[in-house]
C-alpha positions as CSV (number, residue, x, y, z in Angstrom):
1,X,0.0,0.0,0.0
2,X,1.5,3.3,-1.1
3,X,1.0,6.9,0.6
4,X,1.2,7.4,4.3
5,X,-0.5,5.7,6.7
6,X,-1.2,7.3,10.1
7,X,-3.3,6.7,13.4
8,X,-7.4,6.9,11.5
9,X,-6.4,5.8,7.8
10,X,-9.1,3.6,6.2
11,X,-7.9,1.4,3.9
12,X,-9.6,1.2,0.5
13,X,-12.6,-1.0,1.2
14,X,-12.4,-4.6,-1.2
15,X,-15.2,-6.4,-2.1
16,X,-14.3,-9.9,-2.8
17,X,-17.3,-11.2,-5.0
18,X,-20.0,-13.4,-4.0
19,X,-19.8,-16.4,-1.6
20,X,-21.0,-19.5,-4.3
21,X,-21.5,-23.1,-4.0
22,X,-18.8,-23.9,-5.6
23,X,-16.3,-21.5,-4.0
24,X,-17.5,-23.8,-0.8
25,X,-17.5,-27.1,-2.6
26,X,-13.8,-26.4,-3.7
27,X,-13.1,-25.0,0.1
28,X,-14.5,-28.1,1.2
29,X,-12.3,-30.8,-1.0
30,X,-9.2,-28.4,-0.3
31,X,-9.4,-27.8,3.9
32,X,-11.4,-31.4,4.2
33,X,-14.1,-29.9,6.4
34,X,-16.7,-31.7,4.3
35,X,-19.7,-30.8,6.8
36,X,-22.9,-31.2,4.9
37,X,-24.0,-27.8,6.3
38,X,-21.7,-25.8,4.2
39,X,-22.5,-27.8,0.8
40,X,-26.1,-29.4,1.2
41,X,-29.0,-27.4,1.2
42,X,-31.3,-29.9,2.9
43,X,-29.1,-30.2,5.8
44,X,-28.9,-26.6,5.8
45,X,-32.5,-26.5,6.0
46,X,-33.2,-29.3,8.3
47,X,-30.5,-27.2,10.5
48,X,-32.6,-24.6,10.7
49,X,-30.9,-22.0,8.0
50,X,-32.4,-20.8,4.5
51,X,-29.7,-22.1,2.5
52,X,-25.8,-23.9,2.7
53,X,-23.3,-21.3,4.3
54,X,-19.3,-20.5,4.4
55,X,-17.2,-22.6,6.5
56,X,-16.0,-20.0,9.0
57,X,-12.6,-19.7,7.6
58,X,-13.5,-19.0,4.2
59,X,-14.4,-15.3,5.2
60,X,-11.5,-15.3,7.1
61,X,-9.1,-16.7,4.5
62,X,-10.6,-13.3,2.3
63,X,-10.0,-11.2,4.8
64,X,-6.4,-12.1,4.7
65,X,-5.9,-12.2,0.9
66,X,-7.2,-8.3,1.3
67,X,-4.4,-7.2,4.4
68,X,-2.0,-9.1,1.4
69,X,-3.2,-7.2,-1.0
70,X,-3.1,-4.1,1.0
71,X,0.2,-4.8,2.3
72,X,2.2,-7.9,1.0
73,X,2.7,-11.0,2.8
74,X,6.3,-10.2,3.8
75,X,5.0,-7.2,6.2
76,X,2.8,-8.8,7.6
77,X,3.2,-9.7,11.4
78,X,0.1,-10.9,13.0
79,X,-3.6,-11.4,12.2
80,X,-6.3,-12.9,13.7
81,X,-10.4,-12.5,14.0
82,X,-13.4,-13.5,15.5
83,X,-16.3,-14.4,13.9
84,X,-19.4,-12.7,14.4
85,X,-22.2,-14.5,12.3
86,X,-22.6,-16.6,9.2
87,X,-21.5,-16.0,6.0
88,X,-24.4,-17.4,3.7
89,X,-24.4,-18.3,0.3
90,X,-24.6,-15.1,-2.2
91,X,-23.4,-13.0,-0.1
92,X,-21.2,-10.3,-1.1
93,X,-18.3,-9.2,1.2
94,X,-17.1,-6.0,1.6
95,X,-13.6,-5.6,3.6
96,X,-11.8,-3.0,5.3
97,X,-9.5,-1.9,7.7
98,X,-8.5,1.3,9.3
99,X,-5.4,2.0,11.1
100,X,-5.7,2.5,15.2
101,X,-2.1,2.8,16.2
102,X,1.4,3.3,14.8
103,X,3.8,1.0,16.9
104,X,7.4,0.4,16.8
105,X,8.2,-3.1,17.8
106,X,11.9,-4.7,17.9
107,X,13.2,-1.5,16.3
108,X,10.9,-1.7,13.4
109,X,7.7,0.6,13.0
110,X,4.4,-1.0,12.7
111,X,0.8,-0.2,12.1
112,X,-2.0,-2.0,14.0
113,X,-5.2,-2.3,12.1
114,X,-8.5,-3.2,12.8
115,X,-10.1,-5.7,10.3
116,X,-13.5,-6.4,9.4
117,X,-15.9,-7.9,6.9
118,X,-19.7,-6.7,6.0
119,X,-22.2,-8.4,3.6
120,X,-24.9,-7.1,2.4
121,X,-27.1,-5.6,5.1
122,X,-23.6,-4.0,6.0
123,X,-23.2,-6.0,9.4
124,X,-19.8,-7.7,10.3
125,X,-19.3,-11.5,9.7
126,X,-16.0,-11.6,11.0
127,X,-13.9,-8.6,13.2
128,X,-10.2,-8.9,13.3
129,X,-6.6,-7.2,13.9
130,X,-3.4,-7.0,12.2
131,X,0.0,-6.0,12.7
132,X,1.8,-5.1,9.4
133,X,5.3,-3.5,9.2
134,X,5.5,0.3,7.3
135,X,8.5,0.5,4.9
């Protein structure tokens, strides 16, 4: 991420596309978390939900490829998030981050960020922070 970043930056807000079955089905074969509630819709529904949803670390695996996009992989220094609510199937997620304090750390400079993702209705699925070093 070029420019400065100080204490109140928001980052520029990604949206990563919508959540589909087969983003989930592919998840699925490639983490093997093959619970039927993420893939089958009856399941789903016999669960009590509308429709399949995102395994809990799919929102925050996109989450993460955004602070790498923002940043790189090599500056970044810690992440980590809590999820909020489920991610259902369709939805489109929206993430940012905004810079809440400008660290230094082992004699290098750092920026702590707070993290989160929206969908649609604009509520957060997942919360999180970040540590990233500044160049």
């Amino acid at each position: 991420m070029s420019g400065t970043l100080e204490v109140g930056t928001e980052l520029p807000p990604v949206e990563t596309g919508p959540i589909t079955r087969a983003m989930l089905a592919l998840f699925a074969g490639a983490s093997g978390d093959h619970n039927p509630i993420h893939i089958d819709t009856d399941v789903a529904r016999a669960a009590g939900f509308d429709d399949v949803f995102a395994h809990g670390m799919v929102p925050m695996g996109l989450l993460g490829r955004v602070l790498v996009g923002w940043f790189g992989p090599e500056r970044l220094r810690t992440f980590g998030g809590r999820f909020r609510r489920i991610t259902p199937v369709h939805a489109r997620p929206l993430c940012r981050g905004r810079v809440e304090e400008i660290v230094e750390v082992d004699g290098e400079r750092r920026a702590r960020l707070a993290l989160w993702m929206t969908i649609d209705d604009g509520d957060p699925v997942i919360t999180g922070t970040a540590e990233v070093a500044l160049a």
